[in-house]
ZATISE-180515 format. One record per residue (C-alpha): residue in three letters; x, y, z. Coordinates in steps of 0.2 Angstrom, whole numbers, plus 5000, padded with zeros to 4 digits. Layout:
// ZATISE-180515
ALAXYZ/...
***
This chain:
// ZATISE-180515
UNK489152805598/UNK488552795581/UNK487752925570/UNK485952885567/UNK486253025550/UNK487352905541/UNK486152755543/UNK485452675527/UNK483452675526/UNK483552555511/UNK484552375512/UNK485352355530/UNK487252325527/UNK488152215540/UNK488952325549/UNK487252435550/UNK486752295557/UNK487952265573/UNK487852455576/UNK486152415578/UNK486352285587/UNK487652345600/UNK486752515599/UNK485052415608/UNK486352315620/UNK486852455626/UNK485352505629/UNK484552365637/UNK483452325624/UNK484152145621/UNK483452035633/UNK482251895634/UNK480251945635/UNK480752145631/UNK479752235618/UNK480652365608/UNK479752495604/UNK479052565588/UNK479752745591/UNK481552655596/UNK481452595577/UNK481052745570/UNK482152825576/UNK483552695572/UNK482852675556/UNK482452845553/UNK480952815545/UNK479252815551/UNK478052675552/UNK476852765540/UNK478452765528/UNK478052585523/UNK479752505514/UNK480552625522/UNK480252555537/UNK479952385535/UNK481352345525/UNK482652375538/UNK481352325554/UNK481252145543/UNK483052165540/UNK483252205559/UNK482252055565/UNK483051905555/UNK484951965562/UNK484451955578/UNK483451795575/UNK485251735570/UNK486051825586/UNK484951705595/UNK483351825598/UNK481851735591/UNK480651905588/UNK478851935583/UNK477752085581/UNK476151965583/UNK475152035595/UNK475952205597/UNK475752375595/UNK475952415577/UNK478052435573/UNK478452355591/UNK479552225591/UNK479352075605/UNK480951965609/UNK480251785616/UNK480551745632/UNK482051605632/UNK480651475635/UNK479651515619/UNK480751465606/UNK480751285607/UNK478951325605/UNK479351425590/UNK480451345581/UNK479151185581/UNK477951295574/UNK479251335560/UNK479551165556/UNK477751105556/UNK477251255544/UNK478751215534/UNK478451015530/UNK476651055527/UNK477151205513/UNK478451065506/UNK476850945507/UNK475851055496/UNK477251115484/UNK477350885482/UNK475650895478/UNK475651055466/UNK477250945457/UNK476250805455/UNK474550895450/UNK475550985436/UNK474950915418/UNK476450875412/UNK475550905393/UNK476051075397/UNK477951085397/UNK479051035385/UNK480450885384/UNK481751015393/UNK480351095406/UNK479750925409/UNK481450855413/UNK481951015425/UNK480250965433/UNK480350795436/UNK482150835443/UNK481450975455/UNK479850845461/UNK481250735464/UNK482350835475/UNK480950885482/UNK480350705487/UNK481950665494/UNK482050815506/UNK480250745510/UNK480950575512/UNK482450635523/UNK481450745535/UNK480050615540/UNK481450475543/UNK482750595555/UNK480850645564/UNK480350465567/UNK482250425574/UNK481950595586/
***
């Protein structure tokens, strides 16, 4: 069993991490559809929701490892500080939503790059710029062409 004294409040290390992790497996907080709950946290994190970054930084922390242990979370339509682990089914439904909102911020950073008077910059600024609106045409480029062969 881990020691909840010796955990960090500020930057989650790794291996604060797993303990985390094993620590809500154990538990039978890692499942499909479960909501962890806010006191759970705080007492993990050994910080109080009122605490702000003290909190949130390792609950943010938290939430992207076990989005990369295969446990898309939210805390959308929760109780302030709760956690919601989506139901197996939902993350398809997710993850489109990801790469929808992510093409159309990609969309208006092209269109910010292209907006930019370019009287502005100097020869070096304007060079790292026109390189920059390039890559990011590409990517552009490369993402609508792998969608239309899906």
């Amino acid at each position: 069993m881990f020691r909840f004294d010796k955990f960090l409040r500020r930057d989650m290390k790794l291996e604060e991490k797993i303990k985390v992790f094993n620590w809500l497996q154990e538990n039978n907080y890692l499942d499909y559809g479960v909501v962890i709950p806010r006191n759970v946290l705080e007492t993990l994190f050994r910080a109080k929701l009122d605490d702000g970054w003290d909190f949130l930084t390792p609950f943010l922390a938290m939430k992207m490892y076990l989005e990369e242990e295969g446990y898309m979370c939210t805390n959308e339509n929760q109780n302030p500080g709760d956690l919601k682990i989506y139901d197996a089914d939902e993350i398809s439904i997710q993850v489109n939503r990801i790469v929808v909102n992510s093409f159309k911020r990609l969309r208006r950073a092209q269109k910010c790059m292209i907006n930019t008077k370019m009287e502005n910059l100097d020869y070096p600024e304007m060079k790292k710029h026109l390189h920059e609106n390039n890559k990011l045409q590409s990517i552009l480029y490369s993402i609508r062409d792998k969608l239309k062969e899906i």
